[in-house]
VEXGU-978892 format. One record per residue (C-alpha): residue number from 1; x negated, y negated, z negated. Coordinates in steps of 0.02 Angstrom, whole numbers, plus 32768, in hexadecimal, padded with zeros to 4 digits. Layout:
BEGIN
<pos->NUM; X->X; Y->Y; Z->Z>
...
***
This chain:
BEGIN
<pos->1; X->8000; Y->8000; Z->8000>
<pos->2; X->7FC4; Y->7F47; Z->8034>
<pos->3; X->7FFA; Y->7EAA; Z->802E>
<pos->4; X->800D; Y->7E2D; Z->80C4>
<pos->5; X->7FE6; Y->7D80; Z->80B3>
<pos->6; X->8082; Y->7D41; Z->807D>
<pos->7; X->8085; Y->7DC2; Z->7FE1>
<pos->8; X->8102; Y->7E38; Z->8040>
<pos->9; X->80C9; Y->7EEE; Z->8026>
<pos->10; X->80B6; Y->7F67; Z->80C7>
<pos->11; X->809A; Y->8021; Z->8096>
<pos->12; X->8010; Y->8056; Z->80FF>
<pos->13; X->7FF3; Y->80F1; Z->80B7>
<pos->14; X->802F; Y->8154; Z->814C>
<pos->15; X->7FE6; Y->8160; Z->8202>
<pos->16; X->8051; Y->80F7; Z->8273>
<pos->17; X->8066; Y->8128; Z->8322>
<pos->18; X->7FFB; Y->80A9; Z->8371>
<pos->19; X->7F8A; Y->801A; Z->834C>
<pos->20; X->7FEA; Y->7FA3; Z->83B9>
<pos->21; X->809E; Y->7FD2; Z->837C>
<pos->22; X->8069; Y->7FCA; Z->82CC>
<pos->23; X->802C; Y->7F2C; Z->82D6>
<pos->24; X->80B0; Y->7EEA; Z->8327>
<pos->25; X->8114; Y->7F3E; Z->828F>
<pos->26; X->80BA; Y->7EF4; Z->821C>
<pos->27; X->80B8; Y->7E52; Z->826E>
<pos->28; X->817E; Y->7E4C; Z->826D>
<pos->29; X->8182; Y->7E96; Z->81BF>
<pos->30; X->8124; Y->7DF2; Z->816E>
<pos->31; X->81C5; Y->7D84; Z->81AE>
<pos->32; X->8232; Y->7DD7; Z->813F>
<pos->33; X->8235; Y->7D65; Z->8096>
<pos->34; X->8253; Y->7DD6; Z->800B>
<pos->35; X->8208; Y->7DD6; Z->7F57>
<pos->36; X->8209; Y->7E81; Z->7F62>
<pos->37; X->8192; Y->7EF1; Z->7FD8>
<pos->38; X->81C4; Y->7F14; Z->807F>
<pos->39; X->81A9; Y->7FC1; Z->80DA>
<pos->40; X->81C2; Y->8017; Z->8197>
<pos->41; X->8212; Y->80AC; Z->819C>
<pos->42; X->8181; Y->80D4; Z->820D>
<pos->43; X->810E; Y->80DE; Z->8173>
<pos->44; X->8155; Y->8177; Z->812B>
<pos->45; X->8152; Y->822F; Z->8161>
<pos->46; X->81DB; Y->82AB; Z->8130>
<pos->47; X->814C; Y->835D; Z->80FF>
<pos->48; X->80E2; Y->82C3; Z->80A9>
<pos->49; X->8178; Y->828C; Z->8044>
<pos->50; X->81AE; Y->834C; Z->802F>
<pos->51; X->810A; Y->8366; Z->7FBF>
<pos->52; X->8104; Y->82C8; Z->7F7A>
<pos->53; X->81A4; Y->82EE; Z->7F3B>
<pos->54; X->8175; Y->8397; Z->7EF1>
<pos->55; X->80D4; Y->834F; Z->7EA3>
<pos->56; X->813F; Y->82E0; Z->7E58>
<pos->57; X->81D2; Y->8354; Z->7E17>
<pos->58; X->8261; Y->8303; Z->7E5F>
<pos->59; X->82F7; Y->8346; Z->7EB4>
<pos->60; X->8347; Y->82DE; Z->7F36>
<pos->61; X->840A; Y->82B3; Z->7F73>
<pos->62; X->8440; Y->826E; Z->8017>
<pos->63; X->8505; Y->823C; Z->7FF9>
<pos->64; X->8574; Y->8206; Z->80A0>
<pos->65; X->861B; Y->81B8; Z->8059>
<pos->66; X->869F; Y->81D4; Z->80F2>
<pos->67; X->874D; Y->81B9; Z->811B>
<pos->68; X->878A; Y->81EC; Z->81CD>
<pos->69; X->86C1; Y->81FF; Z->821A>
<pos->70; X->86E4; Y->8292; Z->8256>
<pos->71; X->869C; Y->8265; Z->830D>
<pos->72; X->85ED; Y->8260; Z->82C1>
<pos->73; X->85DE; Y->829A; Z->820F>
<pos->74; X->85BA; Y->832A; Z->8272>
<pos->75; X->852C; Y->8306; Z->82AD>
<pos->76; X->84F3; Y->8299; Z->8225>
<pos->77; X->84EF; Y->8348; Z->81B7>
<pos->78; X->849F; Y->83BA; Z->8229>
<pos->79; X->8409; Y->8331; Z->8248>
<pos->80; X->83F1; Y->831C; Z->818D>
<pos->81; X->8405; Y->83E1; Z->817D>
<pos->82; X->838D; Y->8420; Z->81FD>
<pos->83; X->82FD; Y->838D; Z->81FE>
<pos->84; X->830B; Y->8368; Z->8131>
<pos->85; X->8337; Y->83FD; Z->80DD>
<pos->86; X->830C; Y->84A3; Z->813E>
<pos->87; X->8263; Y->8461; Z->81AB>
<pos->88; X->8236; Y->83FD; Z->8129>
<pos->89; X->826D; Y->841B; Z->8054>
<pos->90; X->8296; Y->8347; Z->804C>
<pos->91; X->833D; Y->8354; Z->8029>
<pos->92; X->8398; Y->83CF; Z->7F95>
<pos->93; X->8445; Y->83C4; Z->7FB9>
<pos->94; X->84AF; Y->834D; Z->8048>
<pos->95; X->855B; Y->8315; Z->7FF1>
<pos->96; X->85F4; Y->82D7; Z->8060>
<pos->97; X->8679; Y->8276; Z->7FF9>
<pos->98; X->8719; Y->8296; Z->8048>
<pos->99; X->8770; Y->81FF; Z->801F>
<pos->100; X->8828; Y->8228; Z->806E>
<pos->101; X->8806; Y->825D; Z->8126>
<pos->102; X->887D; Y->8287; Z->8192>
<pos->103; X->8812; Y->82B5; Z->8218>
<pos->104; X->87AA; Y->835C; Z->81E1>
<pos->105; X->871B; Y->8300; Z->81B8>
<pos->106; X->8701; Y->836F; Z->8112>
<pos->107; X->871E; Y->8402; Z->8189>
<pos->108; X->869D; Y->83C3; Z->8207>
<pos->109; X->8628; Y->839B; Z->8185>
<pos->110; X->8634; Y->8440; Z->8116>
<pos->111; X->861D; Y->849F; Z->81CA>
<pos->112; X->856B; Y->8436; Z->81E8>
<pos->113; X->854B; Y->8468; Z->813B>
<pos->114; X->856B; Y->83DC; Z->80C0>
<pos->115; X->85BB; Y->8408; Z->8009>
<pos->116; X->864D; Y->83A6; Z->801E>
<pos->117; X->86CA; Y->836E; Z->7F9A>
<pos->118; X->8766; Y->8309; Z->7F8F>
<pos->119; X->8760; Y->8257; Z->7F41>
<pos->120; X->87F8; Y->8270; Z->7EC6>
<pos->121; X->87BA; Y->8306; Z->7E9F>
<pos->122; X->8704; Y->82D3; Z->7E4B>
<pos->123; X->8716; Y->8290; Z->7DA3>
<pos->124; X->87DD; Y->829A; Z->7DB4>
<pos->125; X->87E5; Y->8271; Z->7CF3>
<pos->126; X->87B7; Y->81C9; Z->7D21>
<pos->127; X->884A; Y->8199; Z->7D85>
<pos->128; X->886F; Y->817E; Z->7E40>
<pos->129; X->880F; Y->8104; Z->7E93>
<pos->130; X->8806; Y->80D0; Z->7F57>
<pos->131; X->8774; Y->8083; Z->7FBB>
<pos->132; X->86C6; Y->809A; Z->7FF5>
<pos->133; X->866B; Y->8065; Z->7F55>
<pos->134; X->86CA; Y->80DB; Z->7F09>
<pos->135; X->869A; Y->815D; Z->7F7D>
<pos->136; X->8601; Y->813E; Z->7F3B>
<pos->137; X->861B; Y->8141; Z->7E82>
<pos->138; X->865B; Y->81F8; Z->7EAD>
<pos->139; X->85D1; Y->8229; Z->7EFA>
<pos->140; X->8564; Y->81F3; Z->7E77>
<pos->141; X->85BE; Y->8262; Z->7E09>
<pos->142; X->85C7; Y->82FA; Z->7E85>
<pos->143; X->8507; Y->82EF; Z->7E9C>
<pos->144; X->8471; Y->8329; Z->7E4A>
<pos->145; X->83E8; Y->82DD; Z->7E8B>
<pos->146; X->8360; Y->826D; Z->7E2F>
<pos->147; X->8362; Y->8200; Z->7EDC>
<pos->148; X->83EB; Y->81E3; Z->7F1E>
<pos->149; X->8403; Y->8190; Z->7FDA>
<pos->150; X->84A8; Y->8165; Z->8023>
<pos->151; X->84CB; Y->8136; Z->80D8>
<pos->152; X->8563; Y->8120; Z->813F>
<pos->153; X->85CE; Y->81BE; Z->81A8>
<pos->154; X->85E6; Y->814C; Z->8232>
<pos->155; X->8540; Y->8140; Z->827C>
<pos->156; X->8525; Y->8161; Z->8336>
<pos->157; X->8459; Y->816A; Z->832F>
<pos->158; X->8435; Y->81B5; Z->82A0>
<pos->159; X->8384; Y->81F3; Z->8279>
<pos->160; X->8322; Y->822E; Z->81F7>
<pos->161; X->82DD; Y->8191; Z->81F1>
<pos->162; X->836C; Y->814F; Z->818F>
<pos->163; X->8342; Y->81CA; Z->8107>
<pos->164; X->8286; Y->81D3; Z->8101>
<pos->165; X->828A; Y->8117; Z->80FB>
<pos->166; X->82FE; Y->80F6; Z->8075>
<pos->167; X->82A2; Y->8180; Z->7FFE>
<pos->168; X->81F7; Y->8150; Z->8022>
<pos->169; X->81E3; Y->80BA; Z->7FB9>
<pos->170; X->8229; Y->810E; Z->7F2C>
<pos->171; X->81C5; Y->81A8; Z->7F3F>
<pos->172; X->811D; Y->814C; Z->7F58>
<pos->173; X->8139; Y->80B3; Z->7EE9>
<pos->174; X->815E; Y->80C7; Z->7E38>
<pos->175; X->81A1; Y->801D; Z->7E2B>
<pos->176; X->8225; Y->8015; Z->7E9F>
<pos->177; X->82B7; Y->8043; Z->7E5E>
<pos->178; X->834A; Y->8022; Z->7EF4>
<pos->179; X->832C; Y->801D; Z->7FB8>
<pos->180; X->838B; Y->7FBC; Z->802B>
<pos->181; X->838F; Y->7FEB; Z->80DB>
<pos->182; X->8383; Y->7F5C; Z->8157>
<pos->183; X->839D; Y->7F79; Z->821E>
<pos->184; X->839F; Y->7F3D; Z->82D1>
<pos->185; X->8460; Y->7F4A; Z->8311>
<pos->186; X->8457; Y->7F4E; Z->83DC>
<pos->187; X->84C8; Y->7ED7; Z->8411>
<pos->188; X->84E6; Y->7E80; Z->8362>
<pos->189; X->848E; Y->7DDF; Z->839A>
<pos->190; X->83F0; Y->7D95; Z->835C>
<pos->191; X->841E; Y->7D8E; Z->82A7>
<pos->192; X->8433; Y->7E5A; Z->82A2>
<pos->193; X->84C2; Y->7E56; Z->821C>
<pos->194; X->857E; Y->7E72; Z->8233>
<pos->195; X->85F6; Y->7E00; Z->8234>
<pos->196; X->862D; Y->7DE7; Z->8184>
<pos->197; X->8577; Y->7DFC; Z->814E>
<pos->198; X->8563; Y->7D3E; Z->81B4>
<pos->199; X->85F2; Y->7D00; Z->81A8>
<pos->200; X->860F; Y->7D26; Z->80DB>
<pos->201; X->8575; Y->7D7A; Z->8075>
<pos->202; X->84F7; Y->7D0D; Z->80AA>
<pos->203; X->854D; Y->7C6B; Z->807F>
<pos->204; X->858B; Y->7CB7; Z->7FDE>
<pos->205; X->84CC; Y->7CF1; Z->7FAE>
<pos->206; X->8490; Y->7C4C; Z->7FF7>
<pos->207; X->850D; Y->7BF3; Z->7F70>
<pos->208; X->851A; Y->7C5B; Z->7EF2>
<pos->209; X->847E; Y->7CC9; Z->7EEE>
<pos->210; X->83F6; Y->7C7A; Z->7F36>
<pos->211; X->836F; Y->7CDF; Z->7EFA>
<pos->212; X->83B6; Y->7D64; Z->7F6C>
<pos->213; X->83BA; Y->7D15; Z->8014>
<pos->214; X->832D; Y->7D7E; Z->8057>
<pos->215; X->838A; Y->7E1E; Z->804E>
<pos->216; X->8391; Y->7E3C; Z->80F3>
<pos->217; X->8439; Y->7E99; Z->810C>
<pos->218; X->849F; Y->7E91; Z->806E>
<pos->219; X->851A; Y->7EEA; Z->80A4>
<pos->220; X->84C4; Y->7F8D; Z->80ED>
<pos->221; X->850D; Y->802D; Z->80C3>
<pos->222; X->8451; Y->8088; Z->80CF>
<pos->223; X->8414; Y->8083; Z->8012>
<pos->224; X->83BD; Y->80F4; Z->7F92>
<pos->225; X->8392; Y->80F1; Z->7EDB>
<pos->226; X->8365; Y->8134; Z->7E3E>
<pos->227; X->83E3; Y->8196; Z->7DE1>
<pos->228; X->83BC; Y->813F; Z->7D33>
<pos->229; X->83D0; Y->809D; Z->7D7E>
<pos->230; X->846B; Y->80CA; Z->7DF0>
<pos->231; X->84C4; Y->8116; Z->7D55>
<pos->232; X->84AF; Y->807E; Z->7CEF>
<pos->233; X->8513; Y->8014; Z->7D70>
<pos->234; X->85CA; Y->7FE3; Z->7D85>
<pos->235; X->85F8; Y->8033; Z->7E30>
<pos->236; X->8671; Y->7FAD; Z->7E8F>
<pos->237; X->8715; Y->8027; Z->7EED>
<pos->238; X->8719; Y->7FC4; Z->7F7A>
<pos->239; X->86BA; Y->7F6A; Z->8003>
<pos->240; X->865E; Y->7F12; Z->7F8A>
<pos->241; X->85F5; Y->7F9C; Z->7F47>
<pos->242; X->8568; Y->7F6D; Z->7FBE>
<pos->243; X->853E; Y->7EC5; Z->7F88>
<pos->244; X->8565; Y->7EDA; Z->7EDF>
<pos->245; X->84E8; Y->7F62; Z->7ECB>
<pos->246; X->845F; Y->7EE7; Z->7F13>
<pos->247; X->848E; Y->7E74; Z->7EA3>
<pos->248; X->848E; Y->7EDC; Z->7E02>
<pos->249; X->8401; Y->7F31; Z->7E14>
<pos->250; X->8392; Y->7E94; Z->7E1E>
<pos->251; X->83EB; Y->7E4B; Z->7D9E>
<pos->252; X->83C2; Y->7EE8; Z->7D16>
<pos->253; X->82F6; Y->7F1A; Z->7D65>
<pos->254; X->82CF; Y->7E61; Z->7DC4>
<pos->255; X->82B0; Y->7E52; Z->7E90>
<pos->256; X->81FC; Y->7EA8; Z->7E8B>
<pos->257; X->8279; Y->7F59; Z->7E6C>
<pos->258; X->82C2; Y->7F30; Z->7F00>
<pos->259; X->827E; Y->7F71; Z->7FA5>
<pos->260; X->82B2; Y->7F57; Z->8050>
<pos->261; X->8287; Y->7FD2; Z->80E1>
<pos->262; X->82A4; Y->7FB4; Z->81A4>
<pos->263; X->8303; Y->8040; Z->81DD>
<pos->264; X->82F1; Y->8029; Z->8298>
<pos->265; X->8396; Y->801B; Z->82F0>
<pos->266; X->8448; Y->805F; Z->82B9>
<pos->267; X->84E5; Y->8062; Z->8318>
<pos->268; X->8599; Y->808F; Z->82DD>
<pos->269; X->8641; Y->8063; Z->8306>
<pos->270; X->8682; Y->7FAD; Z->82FC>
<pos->271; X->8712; Y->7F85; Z->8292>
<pos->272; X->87A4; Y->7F14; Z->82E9>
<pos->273; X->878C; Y->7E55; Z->82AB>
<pos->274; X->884F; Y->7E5C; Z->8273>
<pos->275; X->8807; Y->7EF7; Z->81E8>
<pos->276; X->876C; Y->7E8B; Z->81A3>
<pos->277; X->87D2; Y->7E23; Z->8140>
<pos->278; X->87DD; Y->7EA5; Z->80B3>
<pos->279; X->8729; Y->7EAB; Z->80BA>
<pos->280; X->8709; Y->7E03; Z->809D>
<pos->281; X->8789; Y->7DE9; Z->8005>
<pos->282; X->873E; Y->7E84; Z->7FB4>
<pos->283; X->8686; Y->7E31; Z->7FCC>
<pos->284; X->86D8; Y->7D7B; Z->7F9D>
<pos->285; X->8702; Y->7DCD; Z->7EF3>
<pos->286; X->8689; Y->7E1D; Z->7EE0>
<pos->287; X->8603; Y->7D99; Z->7EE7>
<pos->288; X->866C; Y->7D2F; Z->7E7D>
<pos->289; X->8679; Y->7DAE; Z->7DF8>
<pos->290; X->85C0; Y->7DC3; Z->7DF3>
<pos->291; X->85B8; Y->7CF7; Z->7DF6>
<pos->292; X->8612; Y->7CF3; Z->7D69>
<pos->293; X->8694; Y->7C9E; Z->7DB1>
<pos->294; X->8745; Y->7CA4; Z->7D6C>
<pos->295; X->87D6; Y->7D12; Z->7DC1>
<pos->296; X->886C; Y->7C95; Z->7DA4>
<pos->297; X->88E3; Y->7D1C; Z->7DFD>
<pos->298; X->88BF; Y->7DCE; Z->7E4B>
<pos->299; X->888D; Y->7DE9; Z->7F09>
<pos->300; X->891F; Y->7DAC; Z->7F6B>
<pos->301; X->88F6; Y->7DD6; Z->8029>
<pos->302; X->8993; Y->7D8F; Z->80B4>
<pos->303; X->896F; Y->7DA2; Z->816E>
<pos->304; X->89ED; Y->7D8E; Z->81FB>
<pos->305; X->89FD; Y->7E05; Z->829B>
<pos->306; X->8A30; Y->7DED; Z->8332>
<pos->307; X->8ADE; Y->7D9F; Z->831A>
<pos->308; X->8AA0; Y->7D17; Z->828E>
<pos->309; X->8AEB; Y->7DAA; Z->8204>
<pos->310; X->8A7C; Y->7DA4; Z->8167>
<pos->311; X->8A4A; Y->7E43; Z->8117>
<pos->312; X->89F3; Y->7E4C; Z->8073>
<pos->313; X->894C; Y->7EBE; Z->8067>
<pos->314; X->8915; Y->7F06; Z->7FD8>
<pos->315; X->8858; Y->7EFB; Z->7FAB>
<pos->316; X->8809; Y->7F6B; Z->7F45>
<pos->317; X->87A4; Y->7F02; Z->7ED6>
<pos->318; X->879A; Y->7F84; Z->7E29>
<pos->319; X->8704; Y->7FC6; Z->7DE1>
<pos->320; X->86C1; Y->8073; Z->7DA6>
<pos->321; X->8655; Y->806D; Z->7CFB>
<pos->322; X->85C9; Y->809B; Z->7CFB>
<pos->323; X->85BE; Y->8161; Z->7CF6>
<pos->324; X->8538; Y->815E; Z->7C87>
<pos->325; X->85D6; Y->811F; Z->7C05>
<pos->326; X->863E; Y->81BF; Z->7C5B>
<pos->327; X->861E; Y->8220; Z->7BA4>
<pos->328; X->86C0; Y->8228; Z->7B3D>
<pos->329; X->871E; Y->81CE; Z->7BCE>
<pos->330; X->8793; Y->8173; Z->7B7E>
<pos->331; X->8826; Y->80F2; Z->7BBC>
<pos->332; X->87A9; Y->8063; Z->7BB3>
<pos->333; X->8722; Y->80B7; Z->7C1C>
<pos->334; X->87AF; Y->80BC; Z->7CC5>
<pos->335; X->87C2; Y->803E; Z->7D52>
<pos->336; X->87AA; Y->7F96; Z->7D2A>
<pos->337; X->880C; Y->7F17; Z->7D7D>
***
C-alpha cells in the first residue's frame, strides 16, 4: 500500500495488467477526493484473497437482496458460484433474500445454487417489514460470514470483480472497516451517478453532510463490511438504507474506516422517472433523520397520473435495530417509525 501525492491510498500490492493501464488507473484514482483510501478493483486477485483469507481465519458472505430479478439473478449466482467459491475457496456461502417475488427469482436463484430464504420469514419475531434495506437487515441475520458484501440482483455485467474488489480492502487492511463500491455507468453521463444520486444525495450531503461529499456514489448498492460493525448499526427498510449506512459508519469509526474501491463498469435496469419519487422521499428522510432534523409529520408522498388523479404512495421510511440488540427481542426492539 502507497500513498499518492494528494494522501489518497492506492493498493499496489498486486501485479496490474500493464504498466500503461495502471498508470492511467492510478492517475484517475488521485481525482477522487476522499479522506479515506481509494482502491482499483484491478489491485486485488480472487486465489490471493482466498489465502489471505485463510491466513487470516475469516469466513466470508456475499448477500444479493432481490425482488422480481429473476432475468439475471441467474447469472449473478452461477458467476459468484463457479469463479468465487468452487475455482477459488473466496466465498463461504452466497445468500439470496427473497423479498416477495413474483417472478421465480428464489427458484432461479436456488437452481444456480444460492441458499435462498424468504424476507418475512428471517427473524419473523421481529415483525413484517417491506423494502430493500430491509432486505438487507434479513440477510444480515440469515448469514454467517465475518465479511459480509452485498450487491444488487439486477446487474447485467456482473463480474467477479464486484466481489474481489469490495473484500479486498477489508481483507488486506485492518483498518478499514466498510467498502463502498464506486462505478462507471455507460451511458449515465459524465457525472456516473443515477438520477436521484444528482439530483437529491449530493445536494443533501453537500448541505447537510459536508464532510462526505467525496463519496463518490452514495447511493451504490455494491458494499461490504465487518460483521461487528454491521451488527452494531440501525438497518434503514427502505431505499434509504444505502446512504444511511455511509453515513453511520463514519459517524461511529471516522472517514479513514471508510474505503472506496472503483469497480469498473456496472449496468442494470433503469427504473421509470414516474417510480424514483419513492426513492427520493425515503433518502429525503433519511438524511434528515441522520441531520437531526425534526419530523413534524410522517412521509406523505401524492403524485398525479395521467388524468391529473392524485394517488398517495407509501414510503417505507422504518428502521430495524440493530441485531446486535436482537437478544430477548422485546416490543421496544421492533420497527421504529
Amino acid at each position: 500500500m502507497s500513498a499518492c501525492a494528494c494522501g489518497i491510498k492506492v493498493d499496489r500490492s498486486h501485479r496490474e495488467p500493464s504498466k500503461r493501464s495502471g498508470s492511467a488507473r492510478d492517475a484517475r484514482l488521485r481525482r477522487v477526493h476522499a479522506a479515506g483510501p481509494v482502491f482499483s478493483h484491478h489491485s486485488f486477485d480472487a486465489r490471493r484473497l482466498a489465502a489471505r483469507k485463510g491466513e487470516l481465519g475469516l469466513t466470508v458472505s456475499l448477500c444479493i437482496p432481490a425482488r422480481d430479478e429473476a432475468p439475471t439473478i441467474g447469472r449473478i449466482v452461477d458467476i459468484a458460484r463457479r469463479r468465487l467459491t468452487e475455482a477459488v475457496p473466496l466465498l463461504d456461502e452466497i445468500v439470496v433474500v427473497d423479498d416477495h417475488s413474483g417472478d421465480g427469482t428464489a427458484d432461479v436463484a436456488a437452481a444456480a445454487g444460492a441458499k435462498v430464504v424468504q424476507s418475512a420469514e428471517v427473524v419473523a419475531q421481529a415483525g413484517p417489514g417491506t423494502g430493500k434495506g430491509d432486505a438487507i437487515w434479513k440477510s444480515l441475520a440469515a448469514s454467517s460470514g465475518d465479511l459480509v458484501a452485498w450487491v444488487d440482483g439486477d446487474i447485467s455485467d456482473f463480474g467477479p470483480r464486484f466481489v474481489t474488489g469490495l473484500l479486498g480492502p477489508l481483507l488486506t487492511s485492518p483498518s478499514v472497516q466498510f467498502v463502498k463500491g464506486f462505478y462507471r455507468r455507460p451511458g449515465g453521463g459524465a457525472a456516473g451517478g443515477g438520477r436521484v444520486t444528482e439530483l437529491v444525495a449530493r445536494p443533501l450531503i453537500a448541505r447537510l453532510f459536508p464532510h462526505l461529499t467525496g463519496i463518490v456514489q452514495p447511493l451504490a448498492g455494491e458494499y461490504a463490511g465487518r460483521r461487528p460493525v454491521l451488527e452494531a448499526l440501525p438497518i434503514v427498510c427502505g431505499w434509504g438504507v444505502d446512504l444511511a449506512l455511509v453515513i453511520d459508519v463514519v459517524a461511529r469509526h471516522g472517514l479513514p474506516a471508510l474505503a472506496q474501491v472503483d469497480l469498473g463498469t456496472r449496468r442494470h435496469r433503469h427504473r421509470p422517472l414516474d417510480e424514483l419519487s419513492p426513492q427520493a422521499m425515503a433518502i429525503l428522510t433519511t438524511a434528515f433523520r441522520r441531520a437531526g432534523i425534526p419530523e413534524r409529520d410522517a412521509p406523505r408522498l401524492v403524485r398525479f397520473d395521467g388524468n391529473h388523479q392524485s394517488h398517495e404512495v407509501t414510503v417505507e421510511v422504518r428502521e430495524r435495530p440493530p441485531l446486535r440488540s436482537l437478544v430477548g427481542l422485546g416490543a421496544e426492539d421492533e420497527l421504529i417509525a
